[in-house]
N, C-alpha and C positions, 0 to 999 in steps of 0.2 A: 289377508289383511283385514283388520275390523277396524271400521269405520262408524263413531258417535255422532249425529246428529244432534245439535240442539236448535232447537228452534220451534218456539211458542207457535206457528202458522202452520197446522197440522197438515194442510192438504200441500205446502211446496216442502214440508217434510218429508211427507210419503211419496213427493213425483221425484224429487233426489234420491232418495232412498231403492224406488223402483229402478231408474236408470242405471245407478252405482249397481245394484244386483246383476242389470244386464253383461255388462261387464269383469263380472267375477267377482265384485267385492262385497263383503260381509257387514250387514248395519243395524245399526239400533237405532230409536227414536231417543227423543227426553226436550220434554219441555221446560223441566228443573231444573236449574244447576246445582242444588245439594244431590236432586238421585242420578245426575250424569256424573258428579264425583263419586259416587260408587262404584263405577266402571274401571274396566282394565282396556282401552282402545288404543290403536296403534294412531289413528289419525280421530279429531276431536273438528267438526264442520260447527262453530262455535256461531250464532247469529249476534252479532254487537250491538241489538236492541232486543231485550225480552224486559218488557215492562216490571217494575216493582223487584228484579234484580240485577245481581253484580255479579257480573261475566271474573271478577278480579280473581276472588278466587282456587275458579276452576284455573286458569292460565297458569297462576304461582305454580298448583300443584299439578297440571302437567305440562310445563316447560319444555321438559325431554323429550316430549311429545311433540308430534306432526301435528299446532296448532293453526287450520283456515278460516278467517273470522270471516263470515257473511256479512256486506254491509250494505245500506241501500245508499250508504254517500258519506261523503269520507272526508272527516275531522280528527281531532285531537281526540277526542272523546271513543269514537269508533275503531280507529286507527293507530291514531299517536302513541297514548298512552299503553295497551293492549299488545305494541311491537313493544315497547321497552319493557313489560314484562315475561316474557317472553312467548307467544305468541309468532309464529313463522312470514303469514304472508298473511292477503287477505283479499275477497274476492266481491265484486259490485254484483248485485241484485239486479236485474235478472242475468243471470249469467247460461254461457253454453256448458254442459255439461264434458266436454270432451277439454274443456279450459282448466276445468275442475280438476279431471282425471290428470292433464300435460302435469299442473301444480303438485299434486298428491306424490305422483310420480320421481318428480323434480327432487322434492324435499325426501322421498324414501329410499331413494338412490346416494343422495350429500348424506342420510343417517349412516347409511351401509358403510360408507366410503371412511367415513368419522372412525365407526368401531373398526375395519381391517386395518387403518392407518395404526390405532390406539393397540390392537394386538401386535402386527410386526415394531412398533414402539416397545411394547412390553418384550416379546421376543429379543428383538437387539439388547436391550441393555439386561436381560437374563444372560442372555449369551455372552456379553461383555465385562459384567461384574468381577470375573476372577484375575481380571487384566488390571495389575496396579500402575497408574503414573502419577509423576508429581507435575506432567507439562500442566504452564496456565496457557488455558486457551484463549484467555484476554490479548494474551500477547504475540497469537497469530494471526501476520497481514498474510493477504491473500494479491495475485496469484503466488504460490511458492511450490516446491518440491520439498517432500519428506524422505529420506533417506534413512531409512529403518534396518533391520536385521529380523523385523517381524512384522507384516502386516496389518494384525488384528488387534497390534498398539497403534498405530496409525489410525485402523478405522472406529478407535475409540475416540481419541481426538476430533477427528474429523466429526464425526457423531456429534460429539459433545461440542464441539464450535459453531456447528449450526442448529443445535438447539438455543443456544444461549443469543444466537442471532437473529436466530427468527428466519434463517434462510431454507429456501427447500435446495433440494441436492439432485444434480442428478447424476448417477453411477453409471459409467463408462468401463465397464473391464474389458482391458484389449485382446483378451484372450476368445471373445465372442465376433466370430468374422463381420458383424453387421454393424461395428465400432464406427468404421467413416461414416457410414449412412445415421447412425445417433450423433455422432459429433454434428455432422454439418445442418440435423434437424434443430438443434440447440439452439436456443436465447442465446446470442451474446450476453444478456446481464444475468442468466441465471450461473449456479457455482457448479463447476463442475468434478466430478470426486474422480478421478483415473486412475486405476489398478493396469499389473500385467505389464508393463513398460519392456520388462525383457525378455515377453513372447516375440514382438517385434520384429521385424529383419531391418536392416540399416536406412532401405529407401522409406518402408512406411516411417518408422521414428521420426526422420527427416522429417517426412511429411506432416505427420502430429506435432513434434515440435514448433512446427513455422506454422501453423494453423491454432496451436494456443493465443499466440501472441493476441488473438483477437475474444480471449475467451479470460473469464474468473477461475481458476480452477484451484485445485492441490491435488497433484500428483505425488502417489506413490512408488517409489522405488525401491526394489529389494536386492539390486544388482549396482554394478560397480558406473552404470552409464551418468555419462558427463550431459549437462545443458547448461545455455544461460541464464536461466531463470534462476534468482534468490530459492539457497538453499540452505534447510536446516537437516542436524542429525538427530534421530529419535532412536536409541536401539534398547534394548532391556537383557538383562542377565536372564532372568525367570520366565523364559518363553514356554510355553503353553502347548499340550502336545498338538499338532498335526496329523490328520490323519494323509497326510501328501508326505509325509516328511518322516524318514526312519533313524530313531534316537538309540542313542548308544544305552546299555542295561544302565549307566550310572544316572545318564540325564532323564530317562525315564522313570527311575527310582525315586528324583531331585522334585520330579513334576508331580508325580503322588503324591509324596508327602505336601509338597508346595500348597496341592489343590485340597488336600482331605484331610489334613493336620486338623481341622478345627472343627471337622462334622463325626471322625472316629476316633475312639479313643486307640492308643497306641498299639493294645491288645489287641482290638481289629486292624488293626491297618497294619500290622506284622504281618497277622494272619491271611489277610490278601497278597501281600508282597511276598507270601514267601517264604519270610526269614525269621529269626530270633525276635524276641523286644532288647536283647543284648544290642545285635548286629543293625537293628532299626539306631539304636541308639547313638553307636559307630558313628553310622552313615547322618544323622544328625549332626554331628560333632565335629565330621569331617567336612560335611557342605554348610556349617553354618546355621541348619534351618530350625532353631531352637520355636515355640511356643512362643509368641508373646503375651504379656500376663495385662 
């Protein structure tokens, strides 16, 4: 990690600077703020008094950036204004250096956390896209049971309802033995997303059934199991293959084309399946799944 130092007081510049080395991290000096914006640092130690300039901005332009503003005392000026442009935290003069380190730490850890979140985000709805629904997710109250013929329409929904909400989620698959021990860890006010219902044997269900009642949830169900909880049905014709799941030549056939109609032209995708552009055309004809223009 490299670490920018700004601060016009050269000598508690080079005693930070020393100390941060001791403990592995990488530093520059800069008493300027135009030749500190030439840098590339992961964390910018910014002092909110260097005479005859404006700290404003470096900040603008590294926002994204793990900004610590040194302060010797803490106003609008030093403080205030320097958090609302984006600017992280900020730290009182003289400070302990191991204070420094907990803060750097703190905020390099919430960066990390930000981008694996913003990947398995990207992830999921990569992996989602080829699932079409028309549910409005507006129009899901919560707790309910979804009653589906396919799961990964479900965990579309569900996905997409608590983005739109603003809620985090937390995933329960029953199929993983350490299920009761997450369930009973759980916020009652957080939401909770339940797959797997008919790995189950009769007494746990039981058990999980009468232990919701205390919880937000939507449970997923792919089986025929009865509760009383408010239930809606979500199923789809155009299910997606499964690599759990062994499709007859025709539904297989249905799901190629379904999925790769619009990335090959028909000459390849003959040519993969196998057969004719006559017999592709057939089987077009026969399931319906024409181009649309």
């Amino acid at each position: 990690m490299k670490i920018i130092i700004v601060e016009n007081e050269l000598y508690l510049a080079q005693s930070i600077a020393s100390k941060l080395g001791e403990h592995g991290f990488e530093t520059e000096i800069f008493s300027s703020i135009k030749e500190a914006m030439q840098t590339d640092g992961d964390v910018y130690l910014l002092s909110a008094n260097l005479p005859g300039q404006n700290i404003s901005p470096l900040i603008t332009q590294f926002k994204n950036k793990i900004i610590i503003l040194m302060v010797s005392y803490i106003n609008n000026d030093t403080v205030g204004e320097p958090l609302k442009l984006g600017a992280k935290d900020y730290i009182v003069k003289p400070f302990m250096i191991e204070e420094l380190i907990r803060k750097i730490e703190h905020y390099q850890e919430y960066q990390d956390l930000k981008k694996h979140t913003l990947l398995y985000q990207e992830y999921l709805e990569n992996l989602l896209q080829e699932i079409e629904t028309d549910f409005n997710v507006e129009k899901l109250v919560t707790p309910i049971v979804i009653q589906t013929n396919y799961q990964r329409l479900v965990d579309k929904v569900v996905f997409e309802y608590a983005h739109k909400n603003n809620k985090l989620l937390t995933f329960i698959p029953l199929g993983n033995k350490e299920w009761r021990d997450k369930l009973n860890q759980c916020n009652t006010k957080s939401l909770l997303y339940i797959t797997e219902i008919h790995t189950l044997k009769k007494t746990d269900r039981e058990y999980l059934l009468d232990t919701l009642k205390n919880y937000d949830f939507i449970l997923c169900n792919t089986s025929d199991i009865e509760t009383d909880f408010e239930t809606i049905t979500l199923n789809t014709d155009s299910k997606l293959y499964d690599q759990n799941e062994i499709l007859t030549i025709d539904d297989y056939v249905k799901f190629i084309v379904n999925s790769f109609q619009y990335k090959f032209p028909d000459t390849e995708l003959s040519k993969k399946l196998g057969i004719s552009r006559k017999s592709l055309w057939e089987k077009r004809k026969k399931y319906g799944l024409f181009k649309k223009k």
